[in-house]
C-alpha positions in Angstrom: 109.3 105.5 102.2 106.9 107.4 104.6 106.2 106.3 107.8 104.5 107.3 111.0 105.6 108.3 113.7 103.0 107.6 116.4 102.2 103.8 115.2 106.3 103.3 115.3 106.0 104.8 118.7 102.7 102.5 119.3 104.1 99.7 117.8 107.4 99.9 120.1 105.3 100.4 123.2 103.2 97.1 122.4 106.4 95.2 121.9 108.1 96.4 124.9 104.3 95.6 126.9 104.8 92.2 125.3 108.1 91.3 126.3 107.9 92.8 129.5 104.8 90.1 130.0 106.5 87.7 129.1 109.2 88.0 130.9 106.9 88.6 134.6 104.8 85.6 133.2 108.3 83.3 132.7 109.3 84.7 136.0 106.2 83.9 138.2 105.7 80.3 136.7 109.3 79.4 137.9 108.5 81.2 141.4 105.6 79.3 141.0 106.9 75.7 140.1 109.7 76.3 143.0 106.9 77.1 144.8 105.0 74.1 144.3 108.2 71.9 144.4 109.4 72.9 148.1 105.6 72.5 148.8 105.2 68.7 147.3 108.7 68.1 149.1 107.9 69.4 152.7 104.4 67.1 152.3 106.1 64.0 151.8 108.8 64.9 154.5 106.3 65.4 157.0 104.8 61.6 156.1 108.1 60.0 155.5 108.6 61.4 159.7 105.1 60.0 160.8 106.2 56.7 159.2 109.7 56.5 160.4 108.1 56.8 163.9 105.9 54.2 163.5 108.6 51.7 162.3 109.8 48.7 165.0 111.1 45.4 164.8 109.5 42.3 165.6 111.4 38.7 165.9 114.0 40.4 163.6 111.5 41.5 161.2 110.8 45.0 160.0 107.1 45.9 161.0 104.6 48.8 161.4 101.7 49.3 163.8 99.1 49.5 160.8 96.6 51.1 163.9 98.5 54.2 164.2 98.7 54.8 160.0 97.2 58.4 159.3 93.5 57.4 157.0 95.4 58.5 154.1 97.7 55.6 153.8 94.7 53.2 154.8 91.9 54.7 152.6 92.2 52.3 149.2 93.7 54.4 146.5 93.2 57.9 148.5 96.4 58.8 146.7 99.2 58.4 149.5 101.1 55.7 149.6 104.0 54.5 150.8 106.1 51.4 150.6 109.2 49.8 152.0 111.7 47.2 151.3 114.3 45.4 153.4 116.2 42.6 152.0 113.4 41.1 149.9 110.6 42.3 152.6 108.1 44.0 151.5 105.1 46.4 153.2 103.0 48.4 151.6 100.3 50.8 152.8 96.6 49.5 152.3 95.6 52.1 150.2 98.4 50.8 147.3 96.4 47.7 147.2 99.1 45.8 146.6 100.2 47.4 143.5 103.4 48.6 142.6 105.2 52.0 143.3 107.4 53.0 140.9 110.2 55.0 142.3 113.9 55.0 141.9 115.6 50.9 141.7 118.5 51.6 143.2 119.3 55.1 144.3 123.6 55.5 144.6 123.9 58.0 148.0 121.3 57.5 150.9 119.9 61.1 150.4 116.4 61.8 149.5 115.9 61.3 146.0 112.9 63.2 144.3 111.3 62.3 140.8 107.5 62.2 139.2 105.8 59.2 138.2 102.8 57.8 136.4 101.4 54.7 138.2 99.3 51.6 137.2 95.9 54.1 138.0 97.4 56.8 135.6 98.0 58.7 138.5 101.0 61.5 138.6 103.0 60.9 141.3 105.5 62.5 142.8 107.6 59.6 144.9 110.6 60.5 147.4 113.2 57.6 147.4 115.6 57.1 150.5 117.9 54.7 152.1 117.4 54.4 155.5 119.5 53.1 158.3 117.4 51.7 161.2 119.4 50.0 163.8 122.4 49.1 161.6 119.8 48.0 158.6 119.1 49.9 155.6 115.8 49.8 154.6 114.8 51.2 151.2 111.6 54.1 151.8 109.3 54.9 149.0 106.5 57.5 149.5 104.1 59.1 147.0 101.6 61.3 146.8 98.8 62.0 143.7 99.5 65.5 143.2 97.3 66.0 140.0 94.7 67.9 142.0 97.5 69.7 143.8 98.9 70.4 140.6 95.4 71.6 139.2 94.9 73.9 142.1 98.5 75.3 141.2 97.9 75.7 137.6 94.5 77.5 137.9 96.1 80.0 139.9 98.7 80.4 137.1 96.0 81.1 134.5 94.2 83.7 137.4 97.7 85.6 137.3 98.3 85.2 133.8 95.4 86.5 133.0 95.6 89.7 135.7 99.0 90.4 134.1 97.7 91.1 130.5 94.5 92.6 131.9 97.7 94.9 133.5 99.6 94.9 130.6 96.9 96.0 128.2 95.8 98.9 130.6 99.4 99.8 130.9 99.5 99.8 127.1 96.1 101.8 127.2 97.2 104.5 129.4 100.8 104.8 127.5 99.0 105.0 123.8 96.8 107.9 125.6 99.8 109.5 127.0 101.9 109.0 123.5 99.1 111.0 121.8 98.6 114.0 124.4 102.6 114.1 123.9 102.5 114.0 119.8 99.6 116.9 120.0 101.8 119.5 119.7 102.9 118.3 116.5 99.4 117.8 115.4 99.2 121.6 116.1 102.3 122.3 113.9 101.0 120.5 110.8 97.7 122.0 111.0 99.3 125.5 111.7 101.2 124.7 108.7 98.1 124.2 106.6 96.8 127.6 107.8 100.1 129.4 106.5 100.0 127.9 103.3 96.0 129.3 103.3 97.5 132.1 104.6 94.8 132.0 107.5 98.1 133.0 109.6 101.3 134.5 109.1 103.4 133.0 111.8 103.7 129.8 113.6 102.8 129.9 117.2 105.7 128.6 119.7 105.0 125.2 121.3 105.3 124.6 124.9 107.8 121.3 123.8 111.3 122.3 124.5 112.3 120.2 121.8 109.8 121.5 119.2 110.5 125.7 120.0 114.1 125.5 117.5 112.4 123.9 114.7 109.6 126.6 114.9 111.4 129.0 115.1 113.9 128.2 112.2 110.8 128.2 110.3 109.2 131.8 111.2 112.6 132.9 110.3 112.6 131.6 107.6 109.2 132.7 106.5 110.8 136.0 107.5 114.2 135.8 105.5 111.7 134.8 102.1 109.3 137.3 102.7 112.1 140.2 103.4 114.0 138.9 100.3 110.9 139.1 98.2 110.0 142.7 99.2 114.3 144.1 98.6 113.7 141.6 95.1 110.4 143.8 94.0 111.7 146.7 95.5 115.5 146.3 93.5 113.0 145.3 90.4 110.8 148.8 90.8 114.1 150.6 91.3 115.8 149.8 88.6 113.0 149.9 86.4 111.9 153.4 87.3 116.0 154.1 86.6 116.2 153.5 83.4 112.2 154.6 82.4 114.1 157.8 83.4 116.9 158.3 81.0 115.0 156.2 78.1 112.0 158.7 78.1 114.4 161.6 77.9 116.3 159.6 75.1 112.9 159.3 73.1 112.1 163.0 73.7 115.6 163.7 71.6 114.4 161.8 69.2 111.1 163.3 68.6 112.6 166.5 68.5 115.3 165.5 65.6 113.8 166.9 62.4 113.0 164.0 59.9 111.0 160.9 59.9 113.3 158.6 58.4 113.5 155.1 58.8 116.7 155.3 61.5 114.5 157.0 63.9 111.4 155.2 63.6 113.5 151.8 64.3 114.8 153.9 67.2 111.8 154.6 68.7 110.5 151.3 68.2 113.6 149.8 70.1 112.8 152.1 73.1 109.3 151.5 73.1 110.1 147.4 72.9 112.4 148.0 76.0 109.6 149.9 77.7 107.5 147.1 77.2 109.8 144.7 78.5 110.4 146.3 81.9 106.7 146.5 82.2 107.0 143.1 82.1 109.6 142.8 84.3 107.6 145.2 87.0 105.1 143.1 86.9 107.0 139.9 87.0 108.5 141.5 90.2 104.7 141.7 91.3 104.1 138.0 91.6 103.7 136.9 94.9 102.0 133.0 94.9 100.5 131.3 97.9 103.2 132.1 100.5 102.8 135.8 100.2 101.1 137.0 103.4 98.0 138.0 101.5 94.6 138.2 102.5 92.0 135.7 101.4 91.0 137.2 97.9 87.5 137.8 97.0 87.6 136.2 93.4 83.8 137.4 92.9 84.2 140.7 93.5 88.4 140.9 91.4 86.0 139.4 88.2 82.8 141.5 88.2 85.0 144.7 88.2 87.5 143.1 85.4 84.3 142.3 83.6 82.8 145.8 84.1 86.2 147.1 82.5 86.1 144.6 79.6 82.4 145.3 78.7 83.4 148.9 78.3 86.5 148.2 76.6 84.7 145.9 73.8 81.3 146.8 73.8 79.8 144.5 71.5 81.1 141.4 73.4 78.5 139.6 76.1 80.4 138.3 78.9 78.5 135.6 81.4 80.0 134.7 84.8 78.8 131.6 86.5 80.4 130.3 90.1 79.7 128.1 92.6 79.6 129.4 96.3 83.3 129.1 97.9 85.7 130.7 100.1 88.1 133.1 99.8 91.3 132.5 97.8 94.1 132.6 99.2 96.4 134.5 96.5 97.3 137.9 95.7 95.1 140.3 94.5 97.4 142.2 91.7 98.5 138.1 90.4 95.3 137.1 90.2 94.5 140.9 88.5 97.5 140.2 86.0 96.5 136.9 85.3 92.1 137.3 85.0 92.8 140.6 82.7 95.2 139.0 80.4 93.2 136.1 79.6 90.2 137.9 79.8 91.4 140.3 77.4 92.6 138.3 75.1 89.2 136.3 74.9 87.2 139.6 74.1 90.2 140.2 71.3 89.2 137.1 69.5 85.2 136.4 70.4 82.8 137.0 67.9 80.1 138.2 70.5 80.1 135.9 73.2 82.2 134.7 76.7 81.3 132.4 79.5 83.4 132.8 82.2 83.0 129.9 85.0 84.8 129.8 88.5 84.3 126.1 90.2 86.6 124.0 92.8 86.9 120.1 92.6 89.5 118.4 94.8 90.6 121.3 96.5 91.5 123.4 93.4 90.4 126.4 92.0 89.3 125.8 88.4 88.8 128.9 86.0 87.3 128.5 82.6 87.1 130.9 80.1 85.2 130.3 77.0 84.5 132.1 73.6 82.9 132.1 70.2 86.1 133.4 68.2 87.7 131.4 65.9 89.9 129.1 68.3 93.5 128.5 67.2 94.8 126.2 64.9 96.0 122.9 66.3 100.0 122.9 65.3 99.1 126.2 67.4 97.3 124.7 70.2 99.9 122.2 70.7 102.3 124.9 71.6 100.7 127.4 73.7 102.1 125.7 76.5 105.5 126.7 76.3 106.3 129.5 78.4 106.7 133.3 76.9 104.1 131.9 74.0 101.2 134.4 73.0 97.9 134.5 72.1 97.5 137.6 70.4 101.5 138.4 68.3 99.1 139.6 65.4 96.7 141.9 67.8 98.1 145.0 68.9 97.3 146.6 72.1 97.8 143.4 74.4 99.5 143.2 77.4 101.9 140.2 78.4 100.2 137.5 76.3 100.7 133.9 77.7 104.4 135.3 79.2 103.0 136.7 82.6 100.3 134.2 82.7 102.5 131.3 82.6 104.5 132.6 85.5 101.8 133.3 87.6 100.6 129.5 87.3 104.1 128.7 87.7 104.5 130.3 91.0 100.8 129.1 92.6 102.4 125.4 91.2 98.5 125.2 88.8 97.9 124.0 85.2 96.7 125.9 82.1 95.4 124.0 79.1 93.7 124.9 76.1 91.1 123.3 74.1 89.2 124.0 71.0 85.4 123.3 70.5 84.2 124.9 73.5 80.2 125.0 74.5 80.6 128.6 72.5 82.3 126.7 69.7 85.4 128.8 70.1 88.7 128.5 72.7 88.4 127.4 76.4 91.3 128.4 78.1 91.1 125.7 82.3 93.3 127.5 84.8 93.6 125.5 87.4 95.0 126.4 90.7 95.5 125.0 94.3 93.9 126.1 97.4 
């Protein structure tokens, strides 16, 4: 299964972004509620200290100088309220309106006991229970304070940072997917690189300035090197031995020529050393082959077919050959394959046509197509079917041809194409579709 690199870089990023948000947003909304918390706590301290100065006791009842109340606690409903309780006494402030404060019944220790509420008003409270002593009585002290607006001013301030920190987060994120893709460039560079030595628009790969990337570059310009020395000792070997044993058999059929006689011994002889000839022809020009990674210049196929149809015309006089191609680039192959491979076919068309070839050079989805077309008799179909098999040939009744189908099919081979053959072409003979990657 393929996958990408840069979105599971991208994708690891956003989730790191995301959880790192999270975790600041979970962070500052508990700073935040402690916040609020000592905040709510220190404002009911401070009135719980105004009231506790304000308490006295008159004819041995509890009382407070109602004068002296801050307008908070007198203002009906402001909010504040307070209220206290001393064996069955009861004062309230006027703003309570003689409702009830819900707080904690009976708290167990006499320290300040803190807990939020929802009064008869629907309001949310926030009430501080505590048993005082006041000259040997305890007197039981409820204060509260509506801190929905409070709480409103707290949580607006939340959303302000919460939204900041994914306004942060996403330019973070923004910056790092920049960054991320300046980094991944090089190997951008290295793919497209690639593509240029497979074009053969270059012959090595240029050294990136990424530490990391330099060994696997570098492996591969060897390796380019290793290939293309083995393919020059492997053609050179091939020519070697070839040329060795051309040697001894020409001298071999020179004896035989000079043997008196024409008997039927000798002329199998010959015929034996004339097949072997043939054969390391073949292999010579096997040896030739190079394919698409040879460091070959971009071939002019135009030019490689009007001079194998110039040869042709004057090899076969009486046969018309048409060329027809659209405007393209330069392939990039080698000249003697494509030479070996245009001639053969070529060849063999003008062996078989009647008077007539068409000979059309197109590209469609990045291939090279080559059709060659004539008005012979085609081939029969039993025949057709097989002409695909490697080493197969055209022409086993025509003498004078070349390699047949042997060479061609290894030249298709090696430049990974297609060959196919069809009867019925627009010349009512055989089309023979080479088709060939760019």
């Amino acid at each position: 299964m393929k996958w990408s690199l840069s979105v599971r870089l991208f994708r690891q990023l956003l989730a790191g972004q995301l959880l790192m948000t999270a975790l600041v947003i979970f962070i500052a909304a508990a700073a935040l509620l402690i916040a609020a918390t000592e905040y709510f706590q220190t404002r009911l301290q401070h009135d719980r200290d105004l009231l506790i100065q304000e308490l006295h006791w008159d004819d041995g009842k509890l009382d407070i100088h109602q004068d002296v109340l801050p307008p908070i606690f007198v203002t009906p409903l402001s909010g504040h309220y307070f209220q206290l309780d001393w064996h069955g006494q009861v004062i309230s402030s006027p703003s309570l309106q003689n409702l009830n404060l819900p707080g904690v019944a009976q708290p167990e220790e006499h320290g300040e006991h803190w807990s939020w509420r929802s009064s008869e008003l629907d309001e949310h409270l926030y009430v501080l229970t505590q048993t005082l002593t006041i000259k040997g009585q305890e007197v039981e002290l409820r204060i509260a304070e509506d801190m929905l607006p409070v709480v409103s001013l707290f949580g607006q301030a939340f959303l302000k940072l919460m939204l900041f920190l994914l306004a942060a987060m996403w330019a973070v994120f923004a910056w790092q997917r920049r960054h991320m893709r300046q980094v991944l460039l090089p190997f951008s560079a290295i793919s497209e690189e690639l593509r240029r030595l497979g074009q053969q628009e270059i012959e090595r790969l240029n050294t990136p300035d990424m530490k990391e990337l330099a060994p696997l570059v570098n492996e591969v310009n060897q390796l380019g090197d290793r290939m293309q020395e083995r393919l020059v000792r492997a053609r050179l070997a091939s020519g070697n031995l070839s040329h060795s044993l051309k040697t001894p058999l020409a001298i071999l059929n020179n004896r035989l020529d000079e043997l008196d006689g024409d008997t039927e011994t000798l002329l199998e002889a010959k015929a034996q050393i004339q097949r072997i000839n043939q054969l390391i022809d073949n292999e010579m020009k096997r040896a030739r082959i190079a394919g698409l990674m040879s460091q070959a210049d971009r071939l002019d196929l135009h030019g490689l077919l009007q001079e194998l149809i110039a040869s042709m015309i004057k090899l076969y006089p009486g046969v018309d050959i048409r060329l027809s191609e659209a405007a393209m680039p330069g392939y990039p192959g080698d000249r003697e394959d494509m030479f070996e491979l245009l001639g053969n076919l070529l060849d063999n068309a003008c062996k078989w046509a009647n008077h007539r070839i068409h000979v059309t050079l197109t590209h469609a989805d990045g291939d090279l197509i080559i059709r060659i077309e004539d008005d012979g008799p085609g081939e029969p179909e039993p025949q057709l079917d097989g002409l695909h098999r490697p080493g197969l040939r055209l022409d086993e009744q025509t003498s004078g041809y070349g390699l047949g189908l042997a060479i061609v099919a290894d030249i298709i081979s090696q430049y990974q194409g297609d060959l196919r053959f069809r009867n019925g072409s627009c010349l009512g003979g055989l089309e023979v579709e080479v088709r060939l990657p760019r």
